[in-house]
Every structure is written in structure tokens, then in C-alpha cells.
N, C-alpha and C positions, 0 to 999 in steps of 0.2 A: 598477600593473603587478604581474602575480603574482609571488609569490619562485619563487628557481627550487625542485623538488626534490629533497632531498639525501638521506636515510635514511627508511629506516622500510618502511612495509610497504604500497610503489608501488599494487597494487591497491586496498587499501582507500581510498587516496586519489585514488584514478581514480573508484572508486565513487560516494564522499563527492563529489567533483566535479560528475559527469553529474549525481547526485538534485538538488542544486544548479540546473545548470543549466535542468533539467527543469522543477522547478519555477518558474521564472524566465519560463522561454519556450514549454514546451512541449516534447514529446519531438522530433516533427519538427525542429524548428530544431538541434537537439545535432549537432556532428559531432565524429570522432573527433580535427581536430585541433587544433580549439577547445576540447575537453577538455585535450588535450596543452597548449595553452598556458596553459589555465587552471594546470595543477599545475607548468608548468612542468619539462617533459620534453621530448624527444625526437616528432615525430610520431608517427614507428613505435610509442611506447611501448604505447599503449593495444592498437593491432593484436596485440601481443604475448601481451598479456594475457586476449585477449575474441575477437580473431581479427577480427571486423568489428561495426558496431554494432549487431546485431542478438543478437552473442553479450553483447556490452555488454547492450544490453536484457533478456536474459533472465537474465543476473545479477542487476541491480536488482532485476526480478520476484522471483527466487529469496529474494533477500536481504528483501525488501520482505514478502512472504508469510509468510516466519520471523517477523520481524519484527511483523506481523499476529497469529501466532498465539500466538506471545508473551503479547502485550496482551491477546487472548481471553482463556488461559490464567488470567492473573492476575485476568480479571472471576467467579472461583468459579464458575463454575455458576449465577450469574443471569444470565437474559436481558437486561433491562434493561439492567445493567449491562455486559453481552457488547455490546449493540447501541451501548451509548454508547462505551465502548472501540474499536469498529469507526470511528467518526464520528471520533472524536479520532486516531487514527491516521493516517485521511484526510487532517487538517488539518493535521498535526504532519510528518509523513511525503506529503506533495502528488507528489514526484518520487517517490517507489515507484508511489503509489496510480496515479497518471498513468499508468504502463505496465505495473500486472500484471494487468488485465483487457481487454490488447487483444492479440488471439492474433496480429493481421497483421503487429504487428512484432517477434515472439518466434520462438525456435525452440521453437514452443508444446510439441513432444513430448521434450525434454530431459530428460532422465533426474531432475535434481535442480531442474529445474521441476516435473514432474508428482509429486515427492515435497512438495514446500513446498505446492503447491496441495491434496493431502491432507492436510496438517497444520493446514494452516488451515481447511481444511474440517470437519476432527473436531475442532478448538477450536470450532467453532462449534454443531457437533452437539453436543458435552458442553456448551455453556450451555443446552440445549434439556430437560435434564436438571430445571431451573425446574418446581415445580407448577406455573407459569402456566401452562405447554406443554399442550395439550389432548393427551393421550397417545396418540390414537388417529390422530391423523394427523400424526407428527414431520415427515416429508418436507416436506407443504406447509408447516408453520410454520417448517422450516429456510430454506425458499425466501424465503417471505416475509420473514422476519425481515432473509436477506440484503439482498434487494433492497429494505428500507425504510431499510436502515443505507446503505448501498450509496449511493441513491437518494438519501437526506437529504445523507451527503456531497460526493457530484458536485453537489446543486443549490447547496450550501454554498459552495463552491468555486468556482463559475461566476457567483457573484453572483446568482443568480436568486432565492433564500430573502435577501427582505428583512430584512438587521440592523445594530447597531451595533457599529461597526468593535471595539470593546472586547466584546462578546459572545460568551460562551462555547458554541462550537457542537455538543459533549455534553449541555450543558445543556438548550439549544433542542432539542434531537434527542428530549430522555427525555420528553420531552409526547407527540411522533407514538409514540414505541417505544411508551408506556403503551397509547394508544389500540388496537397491536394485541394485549397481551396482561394489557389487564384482567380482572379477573374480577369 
């Protein structure tokens, strides 16, 4: 049984909660008052905080993206490294990655969603900064690059990329990344 909760800083732990639970079951299955008893509050408490679970959701997103571009940030400016930082996040972070690239259950046009989905988006442009980057066309290697990190992590994730349970899945990742930006 969860404790109840007594101090501290309720949203972050409402947060800290849903990405939990997310990750565990899926976004679907989350509700707001299974959250509530997970921290051990009031029902109402989360409504309060998020308004309904879709404002829930796009906090996680929000938070999850920061969180995203964070990791980018720290990958300097190599790609490789940006795209393995993306996979690792994935894996680390399952309840963010889980709902920040699904617009039908976000209030996709939120002011401080469409700001974290930019930041993550020019963390990832500045890794593109890489000589490896064929300079003449960043776009598509921006695209690509995402959807191969992207890609690698969802199939990670789903069990579909055969590995062992103790397998490091930035590691497995930096072979396909190489493949698109050897020289």
C-alpha cells in the first residue's frame, strides 16, 4: 500500500507517479485516480493540478522533452553520440518517451509544449553541427538521424530488436547510428 502524501512539492510527485505508471502499463491504462492513490492523496488532487489527464499528459511531454534535450545538449555536438543519448533516454525515461510523440493525447498546441518540442528539436540540430553531417542537406539528416534514434528506441522497447535482458541499448544503437553517418 502506498504511503500517504504529506509534504513536499505534490506536483512533482503526481508526475514522478503517472511516468511510473506509464511506463508499467501504458499511457491508456493511467487514470487520474489511480495516480491519486498511487501518491496517496485525495482524488481531486491531480484534477487540480493538470485539470484532466490530458493536461497530465502534456506535462509529462513537456517535462520529458526538457528532459530530452538536456541529454542532447550534454552529447557536445557529436552526432553519434546525440543519437545514443536519444536511445538512452528512451530506455531510462519509457513514461515520458511513451507520450511525447503522440499529439492525440496532448494538448498538442500548449504554449510550453510547443516551447520544449523546440528545444529539443535544436538540441538535436546543434548535434548535426558533427563533420559527419553532409552539410548540404542538414534537414534530411536531421530527419533521419531522428527517426533512426527514434526508431531504434521504440523497436528497443517493444521487444522487437532481439537482445540480452543485461544489454546496453546506446551501445546496440551506436552500430545502426554509425551506419548512417560514416564517412
Amino acid at each position: 500500500m502506498p504511503q500517504p502524501y504529506h509534504h513536499g512539492d505534490l506536483r512533482r510527485a503526481l508526475l514522478a507517479a503517472a511516468t511510473e505508471a506509464i511506463a508499467e502499463s501504458g499511457p491508456a491504462a493511467l487514470s487520474l485516480r489511480d495516480l491519486a492513490r498511487r501518491v496517496g492523496v485525495s482524488h481531486a488532487a491531480p484534477t487540480h493540478h493538470f485539470g484532466d489527464k490530458t493536461g497530465l499528459l502534456t506535462a509529462i511531454a513537456t517535462e520529458g522533452l526538457h528532459l530530452l534535450a538536456d541529454q542532447l545538449d550534454a552529447a557536445g555536438g557529436d552526432i553519434l553520440a546525440a543519437g545514443q543519448a536519444y536511445v538512452r533516454f528512451g530506455v531510462e525515461h519509457r513514461g515520458h518517451f511513451e507520450v511525447m510523440f503522440e499529439p492525440g493525447l496532448l494538448q498538442f498546441d500548449a504554449p510550453e509544449l510547443t516551447a520544449a518540442r523546440q528545444r529539443a528539436g535544436q538540441a538535436l540540430r546543434d548535434a548535426l553541427a558533427d563533420p559527419r553531417v553532409p552539410a548540404d542537406d542538414r534537414d534530411s539528416a536531421w530527419l533521419a538521424a531522428w527517426s533512426i534514434a527514434h526508431g531504434f528506441a521504440t523497436l528497443w522497447l517493444s521487444g522487437a530488436v532481439p537482445h540480452d535482458p543485461d544489454e546496453d541499448a546506446p551501445g546496440a544503437a551506436a552500430g545502426v547510428l554509425r551506419l548512417l553517418f560514416s564517412q
